[in-house]
MMTF fields as JSON, N, C-alpha, C and O atoms, coordinates in Angstrom:
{
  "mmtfVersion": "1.0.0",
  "mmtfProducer": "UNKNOWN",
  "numBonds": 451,
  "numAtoms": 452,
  "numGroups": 113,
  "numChains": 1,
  "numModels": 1,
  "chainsPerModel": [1],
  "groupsPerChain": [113],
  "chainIdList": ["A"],
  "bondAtomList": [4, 2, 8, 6, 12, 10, 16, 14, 20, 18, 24, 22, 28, 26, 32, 30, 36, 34, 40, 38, 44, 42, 48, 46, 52, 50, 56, 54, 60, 58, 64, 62, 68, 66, 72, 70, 76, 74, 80, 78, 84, 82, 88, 86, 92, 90, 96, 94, 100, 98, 104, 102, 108, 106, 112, 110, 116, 114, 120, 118, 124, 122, 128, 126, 132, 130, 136, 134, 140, 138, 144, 142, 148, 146, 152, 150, 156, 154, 160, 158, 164, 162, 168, 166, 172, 170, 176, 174, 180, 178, 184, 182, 188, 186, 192, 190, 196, 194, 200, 198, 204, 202, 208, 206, 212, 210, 216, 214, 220, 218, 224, 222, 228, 226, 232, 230, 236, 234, 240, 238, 244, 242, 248, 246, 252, 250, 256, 254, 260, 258, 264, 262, 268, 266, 272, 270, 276, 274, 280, 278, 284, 282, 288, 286, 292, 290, 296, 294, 300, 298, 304, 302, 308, 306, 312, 310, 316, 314, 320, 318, 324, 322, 328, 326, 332, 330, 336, 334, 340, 338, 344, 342, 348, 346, 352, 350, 356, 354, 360, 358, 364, 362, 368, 366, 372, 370, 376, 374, 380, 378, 384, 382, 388, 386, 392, 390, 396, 394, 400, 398, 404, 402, 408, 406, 412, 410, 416, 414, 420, 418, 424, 422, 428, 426, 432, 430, 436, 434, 440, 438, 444, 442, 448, 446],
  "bondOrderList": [1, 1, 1, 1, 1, 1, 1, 1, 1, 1, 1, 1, 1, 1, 1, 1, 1, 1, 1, 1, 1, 1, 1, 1, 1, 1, 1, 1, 1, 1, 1, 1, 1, 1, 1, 1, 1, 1, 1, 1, 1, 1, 1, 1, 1, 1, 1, 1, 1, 1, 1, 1, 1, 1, 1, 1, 1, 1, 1, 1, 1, 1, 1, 1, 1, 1, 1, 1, 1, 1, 1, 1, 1, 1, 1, 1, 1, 1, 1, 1, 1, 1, 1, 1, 1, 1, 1, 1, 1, 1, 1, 1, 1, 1, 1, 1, 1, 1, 1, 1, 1, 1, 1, 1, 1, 1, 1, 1, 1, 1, 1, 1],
  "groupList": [{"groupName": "UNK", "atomNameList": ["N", "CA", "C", "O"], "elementList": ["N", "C", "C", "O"], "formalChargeList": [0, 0, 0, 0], "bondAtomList": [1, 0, 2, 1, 3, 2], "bondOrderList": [1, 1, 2], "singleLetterCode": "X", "chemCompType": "L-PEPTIDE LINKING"}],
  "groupTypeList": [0, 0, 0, 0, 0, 0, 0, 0, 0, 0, 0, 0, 0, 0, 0, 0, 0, 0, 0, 0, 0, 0, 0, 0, 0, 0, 0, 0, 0, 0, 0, 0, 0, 0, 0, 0, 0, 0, 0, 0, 0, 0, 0, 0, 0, 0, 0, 0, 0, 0, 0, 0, 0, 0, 0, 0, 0, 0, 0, 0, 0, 0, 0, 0, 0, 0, 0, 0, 0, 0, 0, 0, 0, 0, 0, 0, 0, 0, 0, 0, 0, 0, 0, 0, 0, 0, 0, 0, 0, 0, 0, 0, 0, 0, 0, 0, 0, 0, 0, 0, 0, 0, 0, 0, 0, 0, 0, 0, 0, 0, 0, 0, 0],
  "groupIdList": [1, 2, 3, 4, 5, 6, 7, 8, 9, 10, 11, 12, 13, 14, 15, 16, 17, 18, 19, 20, 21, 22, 23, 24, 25, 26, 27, 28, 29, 30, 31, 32, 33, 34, 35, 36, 37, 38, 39, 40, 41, 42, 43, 44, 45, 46, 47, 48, 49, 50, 51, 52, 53, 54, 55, 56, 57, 58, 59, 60, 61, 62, 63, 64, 65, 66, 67, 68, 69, 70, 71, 72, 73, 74, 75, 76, 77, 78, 79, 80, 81, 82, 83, 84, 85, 86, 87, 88, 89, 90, 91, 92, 93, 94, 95, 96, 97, 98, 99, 100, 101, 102, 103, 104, 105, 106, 107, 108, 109, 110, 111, 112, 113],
  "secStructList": [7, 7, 7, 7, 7, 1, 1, 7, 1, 1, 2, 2, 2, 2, 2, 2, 2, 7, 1, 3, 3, 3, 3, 7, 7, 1, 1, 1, 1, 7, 1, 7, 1, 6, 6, 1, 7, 6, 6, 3, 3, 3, 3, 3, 7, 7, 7, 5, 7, 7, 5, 7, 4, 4, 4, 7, 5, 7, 7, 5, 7, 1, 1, 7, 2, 2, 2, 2, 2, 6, 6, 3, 3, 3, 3, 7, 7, 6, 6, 6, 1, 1, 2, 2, 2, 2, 2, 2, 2, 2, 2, 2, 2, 2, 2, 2, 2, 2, 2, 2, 2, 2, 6, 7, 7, 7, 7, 7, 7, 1, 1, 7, 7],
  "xCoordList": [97.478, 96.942, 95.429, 95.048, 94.595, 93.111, 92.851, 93.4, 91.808, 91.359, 90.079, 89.37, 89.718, 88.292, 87.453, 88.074, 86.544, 86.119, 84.83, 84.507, 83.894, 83.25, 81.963, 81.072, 81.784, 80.747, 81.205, 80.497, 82.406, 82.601, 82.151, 82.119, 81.388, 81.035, 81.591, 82.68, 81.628, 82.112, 83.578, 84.694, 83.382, 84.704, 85.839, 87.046, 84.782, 85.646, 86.605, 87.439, 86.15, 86.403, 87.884, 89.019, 87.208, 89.288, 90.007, 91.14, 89.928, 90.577, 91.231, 92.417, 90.82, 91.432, 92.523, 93.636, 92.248, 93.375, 94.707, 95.716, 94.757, 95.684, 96.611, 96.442, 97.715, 99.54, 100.013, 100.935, 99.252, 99.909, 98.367, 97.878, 97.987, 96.403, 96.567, 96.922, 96.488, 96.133, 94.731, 94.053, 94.281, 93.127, 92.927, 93.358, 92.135, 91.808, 90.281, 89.907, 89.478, 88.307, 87.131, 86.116, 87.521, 87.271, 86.231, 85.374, 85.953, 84.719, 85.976, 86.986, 85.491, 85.858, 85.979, 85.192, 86.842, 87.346, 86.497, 86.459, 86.011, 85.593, 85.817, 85.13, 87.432, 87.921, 87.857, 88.006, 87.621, 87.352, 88.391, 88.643, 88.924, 90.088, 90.038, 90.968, 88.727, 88.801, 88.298, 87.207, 88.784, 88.542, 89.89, 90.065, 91.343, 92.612, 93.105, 92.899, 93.756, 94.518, 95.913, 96.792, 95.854, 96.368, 98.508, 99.244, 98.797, 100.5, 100.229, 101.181, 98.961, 99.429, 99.858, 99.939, 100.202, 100.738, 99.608, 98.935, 99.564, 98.187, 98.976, 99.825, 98.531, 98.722, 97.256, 96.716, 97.104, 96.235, 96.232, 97.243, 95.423, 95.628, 94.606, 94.873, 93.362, 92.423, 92.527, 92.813, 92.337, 91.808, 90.027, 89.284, 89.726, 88.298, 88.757, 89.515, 87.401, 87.19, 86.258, 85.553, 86.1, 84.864, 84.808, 85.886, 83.233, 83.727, 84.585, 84.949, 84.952, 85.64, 85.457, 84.739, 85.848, 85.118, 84.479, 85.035, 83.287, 83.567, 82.69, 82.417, 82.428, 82.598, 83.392, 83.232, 84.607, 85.367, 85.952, 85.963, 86.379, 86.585, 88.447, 89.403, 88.117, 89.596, 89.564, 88.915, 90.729, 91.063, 91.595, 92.209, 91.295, 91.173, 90.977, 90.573, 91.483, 91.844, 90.262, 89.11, 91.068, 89.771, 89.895, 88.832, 90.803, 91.276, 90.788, 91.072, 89.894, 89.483, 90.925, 91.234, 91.893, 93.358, 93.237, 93.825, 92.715, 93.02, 92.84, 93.49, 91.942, 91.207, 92.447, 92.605, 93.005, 94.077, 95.138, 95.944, 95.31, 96.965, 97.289, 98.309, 95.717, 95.857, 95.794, 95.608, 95.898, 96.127, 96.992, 97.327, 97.424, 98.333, 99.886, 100.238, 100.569, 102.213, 102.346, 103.274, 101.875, 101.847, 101.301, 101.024, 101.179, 100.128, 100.382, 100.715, 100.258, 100.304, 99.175, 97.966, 99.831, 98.99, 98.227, 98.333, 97.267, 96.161, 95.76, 94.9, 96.52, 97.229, 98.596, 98.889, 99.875, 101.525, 101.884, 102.974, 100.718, 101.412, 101.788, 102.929, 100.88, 101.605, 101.411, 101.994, 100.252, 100.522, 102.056, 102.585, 102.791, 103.874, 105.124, 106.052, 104.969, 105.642, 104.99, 105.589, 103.527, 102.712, 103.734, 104.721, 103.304, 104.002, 105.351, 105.486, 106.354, 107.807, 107.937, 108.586, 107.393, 107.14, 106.492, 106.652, 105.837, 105.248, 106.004, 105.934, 106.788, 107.582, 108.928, 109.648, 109.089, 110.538, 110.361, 111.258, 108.936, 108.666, 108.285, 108.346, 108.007, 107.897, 109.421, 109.672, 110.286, 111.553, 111.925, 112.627, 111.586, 112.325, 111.584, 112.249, 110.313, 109.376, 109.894, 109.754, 110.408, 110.735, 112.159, 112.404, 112.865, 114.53, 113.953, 114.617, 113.124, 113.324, 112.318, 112.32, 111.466, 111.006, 111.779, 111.696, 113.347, 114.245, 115.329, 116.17, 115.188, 116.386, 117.558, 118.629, 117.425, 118.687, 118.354, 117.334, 119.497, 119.857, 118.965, 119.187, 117.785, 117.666, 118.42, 119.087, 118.173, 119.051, 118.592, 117.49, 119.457, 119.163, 117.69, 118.132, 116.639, 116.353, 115.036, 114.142, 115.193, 114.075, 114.237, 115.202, 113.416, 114.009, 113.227, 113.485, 112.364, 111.138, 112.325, 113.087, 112.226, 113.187, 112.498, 112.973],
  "yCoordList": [307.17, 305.938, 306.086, 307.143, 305.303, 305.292, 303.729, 302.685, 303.975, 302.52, 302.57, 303.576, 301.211, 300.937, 300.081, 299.618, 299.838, 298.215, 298.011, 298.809, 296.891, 296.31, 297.05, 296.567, 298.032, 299.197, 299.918, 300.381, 300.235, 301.344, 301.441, 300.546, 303.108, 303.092, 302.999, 303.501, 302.549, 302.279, 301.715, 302.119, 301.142, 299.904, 299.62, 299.854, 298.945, 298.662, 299.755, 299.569, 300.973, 302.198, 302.561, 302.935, 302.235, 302.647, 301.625, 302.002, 300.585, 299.595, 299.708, 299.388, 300.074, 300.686, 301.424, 301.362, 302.151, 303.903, 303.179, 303.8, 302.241, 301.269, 300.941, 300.396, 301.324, 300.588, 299.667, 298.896, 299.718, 298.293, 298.354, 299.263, 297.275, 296.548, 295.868, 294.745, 295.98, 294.74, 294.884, 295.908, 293.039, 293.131, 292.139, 290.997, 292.573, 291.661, 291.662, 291.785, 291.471, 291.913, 291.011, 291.568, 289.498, 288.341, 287.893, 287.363, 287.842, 287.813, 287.234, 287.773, 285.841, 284.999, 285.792, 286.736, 285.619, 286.032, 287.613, 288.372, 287.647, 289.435, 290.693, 291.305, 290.547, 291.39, 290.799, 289.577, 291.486, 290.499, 291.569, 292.771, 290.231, 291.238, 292.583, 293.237, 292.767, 294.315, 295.075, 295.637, 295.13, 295.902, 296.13, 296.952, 295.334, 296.236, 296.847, 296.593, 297.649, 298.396, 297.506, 296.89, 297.602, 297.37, 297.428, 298.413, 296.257, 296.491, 296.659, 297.052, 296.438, 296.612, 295.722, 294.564, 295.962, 294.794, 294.289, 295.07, 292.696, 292.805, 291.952, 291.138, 292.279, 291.576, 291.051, 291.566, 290.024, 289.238, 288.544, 287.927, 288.661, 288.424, 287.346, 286.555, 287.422, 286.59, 285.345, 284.631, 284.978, 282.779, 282.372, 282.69, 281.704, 281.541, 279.939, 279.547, 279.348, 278.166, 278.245, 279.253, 277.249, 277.589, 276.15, 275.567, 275.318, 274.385, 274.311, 275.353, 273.33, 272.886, 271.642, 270.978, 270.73, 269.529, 268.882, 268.613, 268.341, 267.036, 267.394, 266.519, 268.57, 268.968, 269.413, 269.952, 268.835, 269.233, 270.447, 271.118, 270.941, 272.382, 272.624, 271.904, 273.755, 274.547, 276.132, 277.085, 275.928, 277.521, 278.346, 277.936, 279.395, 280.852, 281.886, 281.751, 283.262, 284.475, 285.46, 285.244, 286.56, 287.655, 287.747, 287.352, 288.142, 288.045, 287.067, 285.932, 287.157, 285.773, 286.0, 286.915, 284.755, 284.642, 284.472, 285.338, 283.707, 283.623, 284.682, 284.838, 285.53, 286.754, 287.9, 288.895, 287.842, 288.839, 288.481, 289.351, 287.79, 286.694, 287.918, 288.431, 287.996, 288.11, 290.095, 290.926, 290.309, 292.02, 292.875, 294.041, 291.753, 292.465, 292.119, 291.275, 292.921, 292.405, 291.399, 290.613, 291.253, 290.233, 290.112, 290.995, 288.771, 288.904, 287.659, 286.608, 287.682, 286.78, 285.487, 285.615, 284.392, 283.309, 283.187, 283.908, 281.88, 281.967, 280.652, 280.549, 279.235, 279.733, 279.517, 278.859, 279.962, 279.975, 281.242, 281.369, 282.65, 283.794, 284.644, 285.102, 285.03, 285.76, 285.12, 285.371, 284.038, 283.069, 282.942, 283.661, 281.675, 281.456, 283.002, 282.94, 284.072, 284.985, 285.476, 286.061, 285.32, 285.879, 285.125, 285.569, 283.934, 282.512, 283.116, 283.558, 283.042, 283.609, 284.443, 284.219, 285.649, 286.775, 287.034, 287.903, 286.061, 286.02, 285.249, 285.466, 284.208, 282.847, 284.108, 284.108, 285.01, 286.05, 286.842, 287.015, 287.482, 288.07, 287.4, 288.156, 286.339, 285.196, 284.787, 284.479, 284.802, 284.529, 285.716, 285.582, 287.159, 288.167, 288.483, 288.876, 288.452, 288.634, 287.392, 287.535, 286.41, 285.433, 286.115, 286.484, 286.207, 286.517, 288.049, 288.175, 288.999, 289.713, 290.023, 290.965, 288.82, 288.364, 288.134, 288.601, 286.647, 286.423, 287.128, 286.876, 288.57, 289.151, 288.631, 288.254, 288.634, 287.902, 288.874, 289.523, 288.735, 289.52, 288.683, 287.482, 289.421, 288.596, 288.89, 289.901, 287.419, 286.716, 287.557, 288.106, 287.644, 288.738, 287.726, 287.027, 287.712, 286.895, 287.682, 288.3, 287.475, 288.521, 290.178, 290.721, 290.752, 292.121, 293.019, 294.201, 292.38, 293.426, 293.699, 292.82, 294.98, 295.588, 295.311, 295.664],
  "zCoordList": [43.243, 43.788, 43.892, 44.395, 43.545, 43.541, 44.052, 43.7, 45.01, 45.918, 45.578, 45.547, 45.261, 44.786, 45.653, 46.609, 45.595, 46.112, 45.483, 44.604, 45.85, 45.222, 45.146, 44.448, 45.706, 45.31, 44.58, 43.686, 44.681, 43.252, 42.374, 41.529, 42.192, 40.483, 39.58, 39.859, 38.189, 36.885, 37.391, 37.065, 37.876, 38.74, 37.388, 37.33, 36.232, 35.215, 34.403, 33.517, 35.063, 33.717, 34.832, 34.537, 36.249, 37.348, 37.151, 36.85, 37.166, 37.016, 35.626, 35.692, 34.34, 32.73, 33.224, 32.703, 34.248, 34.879, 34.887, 34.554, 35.152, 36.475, 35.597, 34.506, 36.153, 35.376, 36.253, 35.986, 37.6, 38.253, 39.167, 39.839, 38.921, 39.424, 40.332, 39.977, 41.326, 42.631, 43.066, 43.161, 43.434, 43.114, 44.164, 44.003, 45.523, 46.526, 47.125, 48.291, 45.836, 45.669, 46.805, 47.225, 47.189, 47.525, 46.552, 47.26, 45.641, 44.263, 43.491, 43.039, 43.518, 42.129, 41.03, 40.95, 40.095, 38.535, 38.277, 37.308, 39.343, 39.289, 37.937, 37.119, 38.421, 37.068, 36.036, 36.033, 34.899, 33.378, 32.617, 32.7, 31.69, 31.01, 30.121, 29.65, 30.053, 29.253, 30.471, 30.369, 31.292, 32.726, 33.089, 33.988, 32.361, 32.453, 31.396, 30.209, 31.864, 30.66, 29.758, 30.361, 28.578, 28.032, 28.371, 28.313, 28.63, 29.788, 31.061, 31.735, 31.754, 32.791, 33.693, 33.283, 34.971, 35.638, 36.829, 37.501, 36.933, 37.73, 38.561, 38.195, 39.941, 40.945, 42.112, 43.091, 41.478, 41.905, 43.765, 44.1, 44.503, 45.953, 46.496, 47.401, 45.801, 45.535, 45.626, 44.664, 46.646, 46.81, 46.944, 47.873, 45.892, 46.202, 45.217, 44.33, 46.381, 46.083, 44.948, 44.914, 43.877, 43.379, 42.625, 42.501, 41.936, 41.558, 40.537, 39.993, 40.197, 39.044, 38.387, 39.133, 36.978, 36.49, 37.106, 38.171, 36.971, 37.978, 39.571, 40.392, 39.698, 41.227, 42.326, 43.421, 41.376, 42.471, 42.726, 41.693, 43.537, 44.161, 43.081, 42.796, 42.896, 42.085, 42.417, 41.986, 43.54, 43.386, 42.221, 41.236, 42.481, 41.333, 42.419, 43.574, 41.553, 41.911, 41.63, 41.256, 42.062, 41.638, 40.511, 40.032, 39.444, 38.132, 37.292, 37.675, 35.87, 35.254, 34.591, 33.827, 35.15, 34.741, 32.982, 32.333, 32.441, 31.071, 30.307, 29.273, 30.723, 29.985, 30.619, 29.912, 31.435, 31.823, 31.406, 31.076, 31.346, 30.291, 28.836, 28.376, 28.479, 26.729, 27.178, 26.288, 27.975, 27.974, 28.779, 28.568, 30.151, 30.844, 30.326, 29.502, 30.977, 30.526, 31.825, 31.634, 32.735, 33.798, 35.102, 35.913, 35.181, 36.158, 37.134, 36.588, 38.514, 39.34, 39.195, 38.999, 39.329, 39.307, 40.655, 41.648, 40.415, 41.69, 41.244, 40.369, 41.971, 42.907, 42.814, 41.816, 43.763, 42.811, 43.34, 43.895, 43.182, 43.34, 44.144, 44.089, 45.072, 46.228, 47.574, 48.629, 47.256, 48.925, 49.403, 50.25, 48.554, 49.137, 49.244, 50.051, 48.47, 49.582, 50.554, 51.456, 50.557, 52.186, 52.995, 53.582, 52.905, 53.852, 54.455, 55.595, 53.426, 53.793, 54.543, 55.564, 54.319, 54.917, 56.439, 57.297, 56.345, 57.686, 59.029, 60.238, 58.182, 58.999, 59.151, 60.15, 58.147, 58.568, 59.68, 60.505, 59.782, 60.615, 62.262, 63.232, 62.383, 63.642, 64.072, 65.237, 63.189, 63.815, 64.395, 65.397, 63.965, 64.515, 65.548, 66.507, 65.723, 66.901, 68.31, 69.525, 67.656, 68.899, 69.309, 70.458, 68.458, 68.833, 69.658, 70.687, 69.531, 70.301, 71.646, 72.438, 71.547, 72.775, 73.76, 74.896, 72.896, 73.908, 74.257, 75.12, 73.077, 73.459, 72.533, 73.01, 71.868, 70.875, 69.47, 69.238, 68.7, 67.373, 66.47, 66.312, 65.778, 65.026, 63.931, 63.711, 62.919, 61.369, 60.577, 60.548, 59.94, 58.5, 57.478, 56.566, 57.61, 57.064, 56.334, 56.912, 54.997, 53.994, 53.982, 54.519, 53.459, 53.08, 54.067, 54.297, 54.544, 55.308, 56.805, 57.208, 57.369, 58.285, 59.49, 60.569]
}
């Protein structure tokens, strides 16, 4: 496992290392696709506003998604990709924190224990 961040030296040359990339850089399209390795798997975490046609605002990831399309074997969308399981995950974990506030069993609900 190797952790980088946005000072890292030759950032692009660790990020090549990587068979599974997660990337929560907060820097718009940051990673550029010859900065992954060829199959790897990218998991994108990244929400940034930025403009889009027109002016108007379009979210995007840290990942420039099109340029990672054409080199990874897959990659989380932005946006689509790991928000709505944050979401889940978090609403699983609020039900079990209430049930054992009140003392009650919590529901089998999601995989996190």
């Amino acid at each position: 496992v190797t952790i980088a961040h946005s000072r890292t030296r030759q950032i692009p040359a660790v990020c090549r290392r990587a068979d599974l990339l997660y990337v929560a850089a907060g820097r718009a399209e940051m990673v550029r696709g010859d900065w992954i390795k060829p199959g790897a798997i990218v998991i994108d975490v990244g929400q940034n506003r930025i403009a889009g046609p027109g002016g108007k605002p379009r979210l995007v990831g840290d990942v420039a998604f099109a340029e990672a399309c054409e080199v990874a074997a897959a990659i989380t969308p932005v946006p689509g990709g790991v928000g709505p399981m944050t979401i889940a995950c978090l609403l699983a974990n609020t039900v079990r924190a209430a049930c054992a506030l009140a003392g009650l069993a919590a529901p089998n609900v999601g995989n996190a224990s």
